[in-house]
VEXDREN-2710 file (C-alpha; in Angstrom, 1 decimal):
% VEXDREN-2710
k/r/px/py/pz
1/UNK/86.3/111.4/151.0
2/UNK/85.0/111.9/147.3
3/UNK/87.7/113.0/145.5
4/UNK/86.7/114.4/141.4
5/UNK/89.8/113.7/139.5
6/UNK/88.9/115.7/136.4
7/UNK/91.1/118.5/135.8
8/UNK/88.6/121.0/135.0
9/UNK/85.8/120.1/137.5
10/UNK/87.9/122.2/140.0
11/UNK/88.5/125.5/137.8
12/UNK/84.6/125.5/136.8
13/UNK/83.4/125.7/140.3
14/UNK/86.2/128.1/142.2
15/UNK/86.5/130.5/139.3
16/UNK/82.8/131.9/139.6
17/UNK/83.3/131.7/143.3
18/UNK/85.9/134.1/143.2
19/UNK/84.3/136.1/140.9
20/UNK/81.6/136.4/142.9
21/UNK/83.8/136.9/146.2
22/UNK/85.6/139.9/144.4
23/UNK/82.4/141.8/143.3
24/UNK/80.7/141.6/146.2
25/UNK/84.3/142.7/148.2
26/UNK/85.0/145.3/145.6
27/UNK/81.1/147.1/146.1
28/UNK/82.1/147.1/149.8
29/UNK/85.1/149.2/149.5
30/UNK/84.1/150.8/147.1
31/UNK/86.1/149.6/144.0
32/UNK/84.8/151.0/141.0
33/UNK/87.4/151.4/138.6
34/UNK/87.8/148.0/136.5
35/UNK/87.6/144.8/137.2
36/UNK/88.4/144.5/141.3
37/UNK/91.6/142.5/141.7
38/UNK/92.6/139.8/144.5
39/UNK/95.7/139.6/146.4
40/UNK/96.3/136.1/147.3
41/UNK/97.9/134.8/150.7
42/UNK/100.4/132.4/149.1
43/UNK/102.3/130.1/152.1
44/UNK/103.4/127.7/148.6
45/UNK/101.6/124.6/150.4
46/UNK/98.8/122.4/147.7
47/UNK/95.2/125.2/148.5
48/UNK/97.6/128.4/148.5
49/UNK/99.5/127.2/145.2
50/UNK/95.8/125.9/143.6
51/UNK/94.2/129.5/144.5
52/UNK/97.2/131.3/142.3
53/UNK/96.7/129.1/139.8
54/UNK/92.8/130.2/139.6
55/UNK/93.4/133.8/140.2
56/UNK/96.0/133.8/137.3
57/UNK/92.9/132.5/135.3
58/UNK/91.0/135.0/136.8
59/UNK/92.9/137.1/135.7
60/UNK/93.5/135.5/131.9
61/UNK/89.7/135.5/131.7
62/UNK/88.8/139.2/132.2
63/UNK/91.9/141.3/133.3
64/UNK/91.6/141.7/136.8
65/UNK/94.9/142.8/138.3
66/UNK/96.4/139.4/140.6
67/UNK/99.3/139.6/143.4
68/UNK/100.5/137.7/146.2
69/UNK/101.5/138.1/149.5
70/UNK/104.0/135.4/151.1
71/UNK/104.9/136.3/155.3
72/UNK/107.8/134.0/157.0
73/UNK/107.5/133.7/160.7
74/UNK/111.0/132.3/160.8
75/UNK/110.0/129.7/162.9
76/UNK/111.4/126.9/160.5
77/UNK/114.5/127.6/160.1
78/UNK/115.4/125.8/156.0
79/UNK/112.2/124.8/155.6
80/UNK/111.0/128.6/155.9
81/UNK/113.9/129.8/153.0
82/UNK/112.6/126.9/150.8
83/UNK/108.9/128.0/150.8
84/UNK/109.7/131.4/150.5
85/UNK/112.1/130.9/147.7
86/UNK/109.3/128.6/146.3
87/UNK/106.9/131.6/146.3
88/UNK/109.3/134.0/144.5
89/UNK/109.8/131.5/142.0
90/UNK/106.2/130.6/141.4
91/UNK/105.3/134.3/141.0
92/UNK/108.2/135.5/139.0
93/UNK/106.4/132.1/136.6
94/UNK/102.9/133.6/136.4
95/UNK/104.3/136.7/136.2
96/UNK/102.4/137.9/139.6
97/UNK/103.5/140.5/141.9
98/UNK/105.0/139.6/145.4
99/UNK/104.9/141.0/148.7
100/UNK/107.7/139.0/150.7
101/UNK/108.1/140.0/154.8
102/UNK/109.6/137.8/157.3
103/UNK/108.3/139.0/160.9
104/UNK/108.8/136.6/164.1
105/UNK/106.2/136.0/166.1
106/UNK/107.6/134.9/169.4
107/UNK/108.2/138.8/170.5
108/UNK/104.6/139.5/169.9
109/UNK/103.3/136.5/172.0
110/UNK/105.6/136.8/174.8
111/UNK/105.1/140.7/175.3
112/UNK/101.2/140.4/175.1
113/UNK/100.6/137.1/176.6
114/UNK/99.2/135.5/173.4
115/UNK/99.9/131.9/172.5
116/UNK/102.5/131.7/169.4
117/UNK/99.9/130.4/167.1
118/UNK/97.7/133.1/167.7
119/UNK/100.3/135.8/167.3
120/UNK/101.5/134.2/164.7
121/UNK/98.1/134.6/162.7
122/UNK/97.5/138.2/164.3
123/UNK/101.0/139.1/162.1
124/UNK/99.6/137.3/158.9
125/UNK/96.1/139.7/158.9
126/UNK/98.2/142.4/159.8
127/UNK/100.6/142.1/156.9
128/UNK/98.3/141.2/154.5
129/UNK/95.7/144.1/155.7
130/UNK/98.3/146.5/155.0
131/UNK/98.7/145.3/151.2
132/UNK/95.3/145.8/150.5
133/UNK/95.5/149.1/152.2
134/UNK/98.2/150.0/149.5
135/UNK/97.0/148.5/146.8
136/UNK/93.4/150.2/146.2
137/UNK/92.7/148.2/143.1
138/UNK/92.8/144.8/145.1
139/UNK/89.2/144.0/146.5
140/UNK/90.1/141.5/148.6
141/UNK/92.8/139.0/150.2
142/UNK/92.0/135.2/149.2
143/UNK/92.9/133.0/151.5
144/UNK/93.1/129.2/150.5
145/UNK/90.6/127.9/153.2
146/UNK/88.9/125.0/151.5
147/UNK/86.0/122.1/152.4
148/UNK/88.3/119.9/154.6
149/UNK/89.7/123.0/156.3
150/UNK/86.1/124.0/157.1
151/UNK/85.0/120.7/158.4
152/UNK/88.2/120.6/160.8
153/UNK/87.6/123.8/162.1
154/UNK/83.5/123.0/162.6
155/UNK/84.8/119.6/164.2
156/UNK/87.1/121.5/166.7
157/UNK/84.6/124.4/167.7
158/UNK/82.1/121.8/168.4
159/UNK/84.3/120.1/171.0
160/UNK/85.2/123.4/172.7
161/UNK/81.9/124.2/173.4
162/UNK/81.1/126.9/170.7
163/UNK/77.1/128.5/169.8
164/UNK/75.7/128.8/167.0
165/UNK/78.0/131.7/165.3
166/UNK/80.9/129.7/165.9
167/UNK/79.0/126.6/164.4
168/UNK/79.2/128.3/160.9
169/UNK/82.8/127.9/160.4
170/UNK/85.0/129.9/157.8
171/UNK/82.4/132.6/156.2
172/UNK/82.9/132.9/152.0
173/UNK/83.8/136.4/152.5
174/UNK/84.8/137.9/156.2
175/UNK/85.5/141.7/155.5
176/UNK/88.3/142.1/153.4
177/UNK/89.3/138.2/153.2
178/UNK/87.7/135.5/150.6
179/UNK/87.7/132.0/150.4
180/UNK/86.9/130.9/147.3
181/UNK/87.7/127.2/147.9
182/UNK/85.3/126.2/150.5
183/UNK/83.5/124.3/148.1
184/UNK/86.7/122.1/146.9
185/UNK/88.3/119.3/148.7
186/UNK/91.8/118.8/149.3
187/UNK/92.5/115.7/147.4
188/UNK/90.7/117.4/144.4
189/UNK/92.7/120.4/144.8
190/UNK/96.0/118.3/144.4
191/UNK/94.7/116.0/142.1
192/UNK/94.4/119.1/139.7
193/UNK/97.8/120.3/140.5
194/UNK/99.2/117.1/139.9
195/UNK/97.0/117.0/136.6
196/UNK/98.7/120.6/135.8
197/UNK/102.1/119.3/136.8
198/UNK/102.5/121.6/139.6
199/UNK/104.5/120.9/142.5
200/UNK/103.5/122.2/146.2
201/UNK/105.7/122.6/149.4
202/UNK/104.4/120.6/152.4
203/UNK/104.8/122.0/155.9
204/UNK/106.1/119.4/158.6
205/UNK/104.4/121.0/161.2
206/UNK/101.1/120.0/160.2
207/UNK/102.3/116.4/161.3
208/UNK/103.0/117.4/164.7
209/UNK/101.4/115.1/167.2
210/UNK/100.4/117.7/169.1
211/UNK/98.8/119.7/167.0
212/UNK/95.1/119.7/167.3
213/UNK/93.9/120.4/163.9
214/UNK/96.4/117.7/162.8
215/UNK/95.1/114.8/165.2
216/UNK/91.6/115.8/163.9
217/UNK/92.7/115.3/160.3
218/UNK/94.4/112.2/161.0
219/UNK/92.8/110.3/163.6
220/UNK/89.2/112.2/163.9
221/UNK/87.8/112.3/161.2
222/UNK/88.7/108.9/159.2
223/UNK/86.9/107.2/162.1
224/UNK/83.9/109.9/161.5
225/UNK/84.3/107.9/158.1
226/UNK/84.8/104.8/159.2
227/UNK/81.8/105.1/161.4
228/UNK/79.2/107.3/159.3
229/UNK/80.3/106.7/155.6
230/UNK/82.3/108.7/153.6
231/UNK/79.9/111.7/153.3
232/UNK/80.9/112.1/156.8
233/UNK/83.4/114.7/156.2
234/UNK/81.0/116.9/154.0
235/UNK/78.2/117.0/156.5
236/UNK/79.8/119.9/158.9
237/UNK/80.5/122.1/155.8
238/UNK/76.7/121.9/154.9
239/UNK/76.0/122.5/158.5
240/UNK/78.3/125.8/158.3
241/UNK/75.8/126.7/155.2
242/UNK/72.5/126.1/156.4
243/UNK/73.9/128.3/160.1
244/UNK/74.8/131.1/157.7
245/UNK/71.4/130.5/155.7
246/UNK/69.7/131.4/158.9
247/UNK/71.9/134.0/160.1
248/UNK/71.5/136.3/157.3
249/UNK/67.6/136.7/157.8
250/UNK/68.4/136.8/161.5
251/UNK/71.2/139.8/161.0
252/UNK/68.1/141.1/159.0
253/UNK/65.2/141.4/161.4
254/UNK/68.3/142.7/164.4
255/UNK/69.4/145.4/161.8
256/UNK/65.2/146.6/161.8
257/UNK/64.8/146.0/165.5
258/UNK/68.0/148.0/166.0
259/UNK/66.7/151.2/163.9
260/UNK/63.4/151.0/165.8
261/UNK/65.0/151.2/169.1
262/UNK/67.4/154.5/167.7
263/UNK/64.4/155.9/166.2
264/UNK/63.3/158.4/169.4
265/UNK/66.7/159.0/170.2
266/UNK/70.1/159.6/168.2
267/UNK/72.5/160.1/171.8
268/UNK/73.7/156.7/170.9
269/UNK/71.9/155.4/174.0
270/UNK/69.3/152.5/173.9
271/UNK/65.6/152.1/175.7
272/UNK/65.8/149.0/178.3
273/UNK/62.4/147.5/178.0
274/UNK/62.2/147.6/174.4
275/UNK/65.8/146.1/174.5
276/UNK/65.2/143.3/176.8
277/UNK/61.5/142.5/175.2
278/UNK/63.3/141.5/171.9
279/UNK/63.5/137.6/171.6
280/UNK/67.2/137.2/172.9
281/UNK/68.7/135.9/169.0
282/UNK/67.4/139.0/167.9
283/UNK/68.4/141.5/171.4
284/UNK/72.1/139.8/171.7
285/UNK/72.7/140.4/168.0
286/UNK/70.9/144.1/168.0
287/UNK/73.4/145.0/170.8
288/UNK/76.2/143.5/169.3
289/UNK/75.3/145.4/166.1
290/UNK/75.1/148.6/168.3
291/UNK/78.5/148.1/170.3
292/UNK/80.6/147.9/166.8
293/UNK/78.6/151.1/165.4
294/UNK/78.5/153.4/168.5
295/UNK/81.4/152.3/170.3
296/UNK/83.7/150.8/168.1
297/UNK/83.8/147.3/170.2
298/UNK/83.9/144.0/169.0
299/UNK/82.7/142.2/171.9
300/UNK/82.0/138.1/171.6
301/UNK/78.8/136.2/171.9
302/UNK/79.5/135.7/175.8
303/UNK/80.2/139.5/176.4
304/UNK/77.2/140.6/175.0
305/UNK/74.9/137.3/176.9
306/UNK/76.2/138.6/180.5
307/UNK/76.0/142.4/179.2
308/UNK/71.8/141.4/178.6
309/UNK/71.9/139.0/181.7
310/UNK/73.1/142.5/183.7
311/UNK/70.3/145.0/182.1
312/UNK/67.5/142.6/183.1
313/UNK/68.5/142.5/186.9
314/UNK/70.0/146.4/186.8
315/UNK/68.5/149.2/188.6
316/UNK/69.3/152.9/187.3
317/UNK/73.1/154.1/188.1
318/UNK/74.5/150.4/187.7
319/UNK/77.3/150.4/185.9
320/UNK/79.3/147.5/184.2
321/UNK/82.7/147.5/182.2
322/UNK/83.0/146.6/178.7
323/UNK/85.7/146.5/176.7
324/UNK/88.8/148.9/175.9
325/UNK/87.5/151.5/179.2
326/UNK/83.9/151.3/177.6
327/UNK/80.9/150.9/180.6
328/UNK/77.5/150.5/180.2
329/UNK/75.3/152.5/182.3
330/UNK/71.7/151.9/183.1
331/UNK/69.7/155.2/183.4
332/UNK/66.3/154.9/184.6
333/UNK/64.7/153.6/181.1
334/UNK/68.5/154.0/179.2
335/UNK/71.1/151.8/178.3
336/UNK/74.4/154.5/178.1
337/UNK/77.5/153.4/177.1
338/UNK/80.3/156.3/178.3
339/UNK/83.7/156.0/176.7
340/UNK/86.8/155.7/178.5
341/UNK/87.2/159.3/179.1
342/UNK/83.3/159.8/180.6
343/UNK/84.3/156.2/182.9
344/UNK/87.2/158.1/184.4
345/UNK/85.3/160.9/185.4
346/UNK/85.7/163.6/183.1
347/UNK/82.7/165.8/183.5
348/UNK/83.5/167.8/187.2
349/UNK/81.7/170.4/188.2
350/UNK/83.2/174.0/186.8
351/UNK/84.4/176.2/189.4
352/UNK/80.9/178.5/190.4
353/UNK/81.0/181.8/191.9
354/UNK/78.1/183.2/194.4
355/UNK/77.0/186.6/195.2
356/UNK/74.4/188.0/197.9
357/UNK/72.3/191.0/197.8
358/UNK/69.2/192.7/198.4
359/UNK/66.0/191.3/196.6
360/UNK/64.4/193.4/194.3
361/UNK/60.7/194.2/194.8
362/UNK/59.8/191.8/192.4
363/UNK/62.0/189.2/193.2
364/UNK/60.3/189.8/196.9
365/UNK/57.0/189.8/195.8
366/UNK/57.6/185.9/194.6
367/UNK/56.6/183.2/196.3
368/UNK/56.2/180.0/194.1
369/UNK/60.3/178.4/194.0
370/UNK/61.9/178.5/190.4
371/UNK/61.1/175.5/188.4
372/UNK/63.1/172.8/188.9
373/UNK/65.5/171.6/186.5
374/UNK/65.0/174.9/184.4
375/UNK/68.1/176.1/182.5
376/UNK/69.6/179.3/183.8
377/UNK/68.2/182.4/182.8
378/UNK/71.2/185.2/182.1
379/UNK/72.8/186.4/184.7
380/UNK/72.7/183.0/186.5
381/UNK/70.5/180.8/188.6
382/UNK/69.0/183.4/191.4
383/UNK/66.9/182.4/194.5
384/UNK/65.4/185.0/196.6
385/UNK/64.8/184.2/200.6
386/UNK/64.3/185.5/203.7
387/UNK/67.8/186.8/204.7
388/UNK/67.1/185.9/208.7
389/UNK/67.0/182.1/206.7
390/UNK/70.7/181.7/206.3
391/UNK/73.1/181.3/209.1
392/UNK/76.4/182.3/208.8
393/UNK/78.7/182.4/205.5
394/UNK/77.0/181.1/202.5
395/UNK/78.8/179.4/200.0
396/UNK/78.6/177.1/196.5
397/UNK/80.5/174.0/195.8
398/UNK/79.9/170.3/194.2
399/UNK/77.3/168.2/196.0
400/UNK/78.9/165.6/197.9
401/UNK/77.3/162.2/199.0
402/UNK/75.3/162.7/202.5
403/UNK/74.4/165.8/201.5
404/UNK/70.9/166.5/203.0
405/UNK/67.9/169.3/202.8
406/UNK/64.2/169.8/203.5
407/UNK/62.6/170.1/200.0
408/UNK/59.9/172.6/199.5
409/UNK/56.6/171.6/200.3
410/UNK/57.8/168.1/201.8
411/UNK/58.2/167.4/205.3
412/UNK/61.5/165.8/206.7
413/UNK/65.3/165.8/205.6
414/UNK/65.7/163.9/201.5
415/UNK/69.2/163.4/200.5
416/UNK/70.6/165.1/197.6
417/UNK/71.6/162.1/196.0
418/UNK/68.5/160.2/196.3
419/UNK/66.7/163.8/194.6
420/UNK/69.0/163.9/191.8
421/UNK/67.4/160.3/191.1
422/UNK/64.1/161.3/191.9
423/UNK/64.5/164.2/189.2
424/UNK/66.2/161.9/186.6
425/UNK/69.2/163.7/186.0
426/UNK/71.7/161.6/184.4
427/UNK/74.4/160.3/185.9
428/UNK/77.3/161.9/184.5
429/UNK/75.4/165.5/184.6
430/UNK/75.4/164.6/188.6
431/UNK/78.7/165.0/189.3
432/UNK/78.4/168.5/187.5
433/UNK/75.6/169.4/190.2
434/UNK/76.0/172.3/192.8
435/UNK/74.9/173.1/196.2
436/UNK/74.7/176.3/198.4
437/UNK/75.1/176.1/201.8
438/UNK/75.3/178.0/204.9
439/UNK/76.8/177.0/208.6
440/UNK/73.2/175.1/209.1
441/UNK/73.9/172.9/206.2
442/UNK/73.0/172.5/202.0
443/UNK/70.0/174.7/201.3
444/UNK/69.5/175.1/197.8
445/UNK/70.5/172.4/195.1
446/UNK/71.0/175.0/192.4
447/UNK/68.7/175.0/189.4
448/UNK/66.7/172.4/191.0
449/UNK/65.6/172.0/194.2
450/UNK/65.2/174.4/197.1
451/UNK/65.3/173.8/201.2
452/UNK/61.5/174.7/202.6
453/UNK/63.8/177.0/205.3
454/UNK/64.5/179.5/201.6
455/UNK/60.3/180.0/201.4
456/UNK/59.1/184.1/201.0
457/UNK/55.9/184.4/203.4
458/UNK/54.0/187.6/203.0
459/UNK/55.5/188.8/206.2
460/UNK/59.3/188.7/205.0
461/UNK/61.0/192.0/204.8
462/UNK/64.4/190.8/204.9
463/UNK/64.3/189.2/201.6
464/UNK/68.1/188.8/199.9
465/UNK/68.9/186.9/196.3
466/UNK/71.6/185.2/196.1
467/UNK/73.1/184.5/192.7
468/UNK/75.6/181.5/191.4
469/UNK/77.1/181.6/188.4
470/UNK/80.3/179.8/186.3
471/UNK/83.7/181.4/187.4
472/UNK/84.2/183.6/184.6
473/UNK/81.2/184.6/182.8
474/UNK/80.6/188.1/183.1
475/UNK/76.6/187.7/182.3
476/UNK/75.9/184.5/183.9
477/UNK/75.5/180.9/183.1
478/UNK/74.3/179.6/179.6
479/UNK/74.2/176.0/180.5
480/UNK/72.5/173.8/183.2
481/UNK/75.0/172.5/185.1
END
């Protein structure tokens, strides 16, 4: 690897780096007051020390408030005390500020299935998250990711079969984290400590034979080296740039493609063709954009693939789980998403009441059925019929599957369930849907549709209105059930 031994090629590259990190961090939370500080992850290994070293520069150079934040998993027994004594000592040096937890992460893993490592890093973000939530005048957490680190982790998502997202590696600035060193290698980065005459602690465990990242740094990529030159080991890094290059004008035209399909409606659902005619970098990001603003979710790149795969062969009333209780919902020409309270059912029809009594002249003198899907006027939803047209005791409840009438002006017997289709009411509004029947069967799917048996001919004289309403309103329904 090319290694730049001069002691100040290092500081003249990181330094606007971070700078540049910071601003861009501080406008995104908002930091306004001064120059936006940095809280650095400090583990006391050679990128970690190096980064404190530039911060404190940072910090020398324009005033920006620097502190650090060192977490022990207590997974390495001496070792663990030594760093962590190392930290306190370095920072009590530069006169920095240090947050100092120990948190074991073997509970975490064990109780929620996650492997140690990744509980282990779970704690970190946590820890450090909740710094920068107390401390409002640091922008952002610097983390001491540098060009080796990148081209490991490039090397090992290639090999597991990651896309193109994946294939751009540690991001400069991810939220509230930065990585200023990206651009520095890690013999440069201890060939300037060693230069400054500052001493590093080195962790055992990245010798471990069976750790991955490890075996790729040892045995991996020399022979990458070996093989392709020693340029080799810079290549993924400008991979990871050229990926991000491209993925910032793609983000672009998916943030535009995402307002267009909002624009005719703000119910935070989403129009199906238009969805699945985008060109699928642009649809599976638009989505993904849609899922974290709407819903909250943070689903990967294979969620939101099979989510796309579903919609094109969907028919309306599908439905398909998400994340977290979330479902998607196809409805007619809608993508819905219903939150875990609307995917458990909330949503039941209200309790209804219905009365019978005479028809009114008027009411009589009718004979066109009430519009169909028409909200309530006051006093209820009302249909007038020939009283010698119901048999028996009529009553209102929920419709229930198999539920079948005659509609007016059709011939034969539709079910209800296939009408509520027909008539495009949404699927959750279904299950608020009400029926009156008699001992014959369903006759009138309130608000909506009608049997042909309730139709007024000129002859009736034994015309009755019957009248449903909500249990407990006094002047009728307001709402369409």
């Amino acid at each position: 690897m090319t290694t730049d031994h001069n002691p100040t090629a290092l500081p003249a590259r990181a330094l606007p780096e971070l700078a540049r990190l910071l601003r861009a961090a501080a406008r995104r939370r908002d930091v306004r007051d001064g120059e936006p500080g940095v809280l650095v992850a400090l583990s006391g290994g050679a990128d970690s020390t190096a980064l404190l070293r530039l911060a404190v520069l940072h910090r020398a150079r324009c005033g920006a408030p620097v502190e650090a934040a060192h977490l022990d998993h207590a997974l390495r027994g001496v070792d663990a005390d030594a760093d962590a004594a190392f930290c306190r000592d370095l920072c009590r040096r530069l006169d920095v500020p240090l947050h100092l937890r120990r948190e074991d992460p073997r509970p975490a893993a064990a109780a929620r299935g996650r492997g140690l490592e990744e509980a282990a890093r779970a704690a970190r973000r946590a820890f450090l998250t909740g710094v920068l939530d107390a401390r409002p005048a640091l922008a952002a957490c610097a983390t001491g990711h540098q060009r080796d680190d990148q081209t490991e982790t490039i090397v090992m998502r290639l090999f597991r079969g990651t896309g193109p997202v994946g294939l751009q590696g540690i991001r400069p600035r991810a939220g509230r984290f930065v990585h200023p060193l990206l651009g520095c290698g890690r013999d440069e980065i201890e060939a300037w400590l060693a230069a400054l005459g500052q001493p590093w602690r080195r962790d055992a465990t990245n010798d471990d034979a069976s750790n991955v990242r490890g075996r790729v740094r040892r045995e991996l990529l020399p022979l990458a080296r070996d093989i392709f030159g020693e340029g080799a080991a810079a290549t993924p890094a400008r991979l990871a740039a050229l990926l991000r290059t491209d993925a910032v004008e793609l983000e672009r035209q998916a943030a535009t493609a995402l307002r267009e399909l909002r624009r005719e409606r703000r119910d935070g659902s989403l129009p199906v063709d238009a969805l699945a005619a985008l060109p699928a970098p642009l649809a599976g990001r638009a989505l993904r954009r849609h899922l974290r603003g709407e819903c909250g979710l943070d689903p990967d790149r294979a969620l939101v693939a099979r989510l796309l795969d579903w919609l094109r062969a969907s028919r309306s009333g599908a439905a398909v789980d998400l994340l977290g209780g979330w479902r998607a919902r196809r409805d007619f020409d809608r993508l819905v998403f219903d939150p875990p309270a609307a995917a458990a059912g909330v949503g039941a029809a209200p309790a209804a009441v219905l009365s019978v009594r005479p028809a009114t002249a008027g009411e009589a003198a009718a004979r066109d059925p009430e519009p169909a899907g028409a909200p309530p006027p006051a006093g209820g939803w009302r249909l007038t019929c020939p009283g010698s047209a119901l048999t028996g005791e009529s009553r209102v409840r929920p419709w229930r599957p198999g539920d079948r009438l005659a509609p007016f002006g059709m011939t034969g017997r539709r079910k209800v369930g296939d009408l509520l289709q027909q008539l495009r009411v949404p699927l959750p509004e279904r299950s608020r849907v009400l029926v009156v029947e008699d001992d014959a069967g369903p006759f009138w799917i309130v608000g909506l549709v009608r049997d042909e048996r309730t139709r007024l001919l000129p002859t009736t004289a034994d015309a009755v209105t019957l009248l449903v309403r909500y249990a407990g309103e006094e002047t009728g329904g307001t709402a369409h059930p």
